[in-house]
N, C-alpha and C positions, 0 to 999 in steps of 0.2 A: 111522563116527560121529565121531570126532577123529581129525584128522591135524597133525602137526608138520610142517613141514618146515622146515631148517636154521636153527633158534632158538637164537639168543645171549643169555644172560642175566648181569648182571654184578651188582656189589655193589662201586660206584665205581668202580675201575679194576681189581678183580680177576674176572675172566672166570669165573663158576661152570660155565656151560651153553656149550657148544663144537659147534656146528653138529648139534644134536638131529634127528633124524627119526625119526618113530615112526606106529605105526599104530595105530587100533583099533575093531573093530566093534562093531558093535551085537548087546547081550546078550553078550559074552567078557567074560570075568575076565582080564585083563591083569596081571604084575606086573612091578616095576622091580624088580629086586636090584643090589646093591652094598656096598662099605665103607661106612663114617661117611666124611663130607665129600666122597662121590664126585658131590652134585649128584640127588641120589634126589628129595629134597624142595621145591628149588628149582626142580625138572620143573614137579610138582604146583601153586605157586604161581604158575609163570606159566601154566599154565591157567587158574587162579581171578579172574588178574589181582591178585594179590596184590606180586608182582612183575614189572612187564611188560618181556616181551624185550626185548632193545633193536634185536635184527633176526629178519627168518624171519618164517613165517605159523604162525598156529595156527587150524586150520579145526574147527567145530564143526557136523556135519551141513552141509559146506559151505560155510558162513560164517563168513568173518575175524573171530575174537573177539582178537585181541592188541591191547592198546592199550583195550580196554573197562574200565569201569572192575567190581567185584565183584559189586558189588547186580546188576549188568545181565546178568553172566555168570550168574549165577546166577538168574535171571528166566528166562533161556535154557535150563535146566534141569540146570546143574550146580552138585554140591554138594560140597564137603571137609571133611572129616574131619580138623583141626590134628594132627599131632604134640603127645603131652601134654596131648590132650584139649580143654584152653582151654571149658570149660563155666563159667555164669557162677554161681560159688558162693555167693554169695549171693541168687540167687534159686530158686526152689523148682525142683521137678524135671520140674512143670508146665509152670511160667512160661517155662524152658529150651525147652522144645519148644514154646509158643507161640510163642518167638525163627525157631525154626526157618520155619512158618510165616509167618513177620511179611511177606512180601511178597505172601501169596496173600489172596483175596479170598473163594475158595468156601466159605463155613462151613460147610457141611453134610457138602461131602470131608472138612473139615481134621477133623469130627470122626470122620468113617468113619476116617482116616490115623491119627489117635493111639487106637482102639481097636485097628486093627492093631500096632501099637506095642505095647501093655499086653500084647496075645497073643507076640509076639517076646517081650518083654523082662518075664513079670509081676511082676517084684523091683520095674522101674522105677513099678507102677502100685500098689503094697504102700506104695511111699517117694512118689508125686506129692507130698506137702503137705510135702515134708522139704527142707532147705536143699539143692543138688546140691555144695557143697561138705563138707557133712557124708556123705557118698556113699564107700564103699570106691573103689579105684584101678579095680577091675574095672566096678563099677556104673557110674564116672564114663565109662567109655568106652564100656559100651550106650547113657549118655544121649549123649552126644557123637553117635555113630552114629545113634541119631531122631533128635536133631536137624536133623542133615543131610538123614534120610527124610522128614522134615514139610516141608520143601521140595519133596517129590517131585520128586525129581532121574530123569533119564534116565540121567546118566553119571555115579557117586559113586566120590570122591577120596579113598580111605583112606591116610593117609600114620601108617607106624608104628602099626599098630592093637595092638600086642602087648606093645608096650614099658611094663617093670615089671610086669608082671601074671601071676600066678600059673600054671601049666600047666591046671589045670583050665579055668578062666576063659577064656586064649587059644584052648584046642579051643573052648568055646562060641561066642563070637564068631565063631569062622574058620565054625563050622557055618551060624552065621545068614548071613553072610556069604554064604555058596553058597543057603541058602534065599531070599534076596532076589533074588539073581538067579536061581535057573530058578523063581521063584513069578511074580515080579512084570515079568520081562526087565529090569530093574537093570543097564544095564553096568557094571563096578568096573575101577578102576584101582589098583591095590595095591601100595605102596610098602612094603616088607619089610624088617627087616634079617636076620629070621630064613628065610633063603634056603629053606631044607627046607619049612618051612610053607606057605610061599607059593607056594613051585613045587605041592607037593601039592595046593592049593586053586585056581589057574589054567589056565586053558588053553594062553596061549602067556605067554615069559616076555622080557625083555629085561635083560642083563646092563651096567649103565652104572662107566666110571672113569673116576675124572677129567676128569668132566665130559662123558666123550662115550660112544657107546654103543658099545659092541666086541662083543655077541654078540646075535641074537636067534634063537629058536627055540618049539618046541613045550615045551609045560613039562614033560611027560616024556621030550623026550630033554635037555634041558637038567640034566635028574635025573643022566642018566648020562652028561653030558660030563667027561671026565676033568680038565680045565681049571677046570670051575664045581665040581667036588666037591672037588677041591684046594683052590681058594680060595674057597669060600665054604658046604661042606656039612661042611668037617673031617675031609674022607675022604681 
């Protein structure tokens, strides 16, 4: 479903992404693990077109999406998930996920989409008429996550979906997470810092530093590589 092959992505003259290749099929849970600043996120944005490589192809079932601009990637049926949520707090919890939506046309799906939604998430359908900035850290990130669903994405882009958020909370999410995919075949790509989590909720996993990728494998043997549990499981 997406393939990278040797994508350079920079931030002026400092090189984040160093000849990327990666794989991923359709319906896998995928995750990237690494440090802070190893380029986890910067993956993700140049998928979205948020930030476009500056070499290398990124193929999307096929087609060249590098160089497109967001709105179109995203018409193309992927969706990301910000770091930190980024939901617009002043508008209601509704109106958020009409955002999501905003480029589709089928109103009769979008409202079948947001009743599946209220079932995922019934906190978010208790608060719809409630600012999404008045929203706990946890709630703000189920709405973050429909929103990206009201686009009905094929391929969703979770970058940091755990960050700051309570243990209860993160088991929740990581559950819908997997419920999305084997309900709907949702493929996820999952940007981690919390390595353990995310190898547990994946199928195969890939290990990135400093910008370039140095391990990939199945996500449970990557559990008991004595390398990845060193540095990054605290075993």
């Amino acid at each position: 479903m997406l393939e990278l092959q040797n994508v350079e992505t920079f931030y002026g003259n400092i090189q984040a992404l160093k000849s990327i290749s990666l794989e991923i099929a359709q319906g896998e849970i995928v995750t990237l693990i690494g440090a802070n600043g190893a380029g986890k996120s910067t993956t993700l944005m140049s998928i979205s077109g948020i930030v476009p490589p500056r070499s290398g192809v990124i193929l999307f079932e096929g087609q060249p999406i590098q160089g497109m601009p967001p709105n179109a990637i995203v018409s193309m049926g992927i969706s990301q998930v910000p770091e930190g949520r980024r939901i617009f707090p002043y508008l209601t919890v509704l109106e958020n996920l009409d955002m999501g939506a905003f480029l589709r046309d089928d109103k009769p799906e979008i409202k079948t989409d947001l009743d599946y939604i209220f079932e995922l998430f019934p906190i978010l359908a208790e608060r719809r008429h409630q600012a999404g900035g008045t929203l706990s850290g946890g709630e703000q990130q189920m709405l973050a996550i429909s929103r990206a669903l009201m686009a009905r994405p094929r391929l969703l882009l979770l970058d940091e979906p755990s960050l700051g958020l309570a243990p209860l909370v993160v088991k929740r999410i990581f559950e819908i997470v997997k419920k999305i995919n084997s309900e709907n075949n949702t493929t996820v790509f999952l940007v981690e810092q919390n390595a353990n989590l995310a190898l547990k909720t994946a199928h195969r996993g890939y290990v990135m530093e400093n910008g370039r990728i140095i391990m990939a494998d199945a996500a449970d043997k990557l559990m008991v590589n004595e390398d990845v549990r060193k540095a990054y499981l605290g075993i």
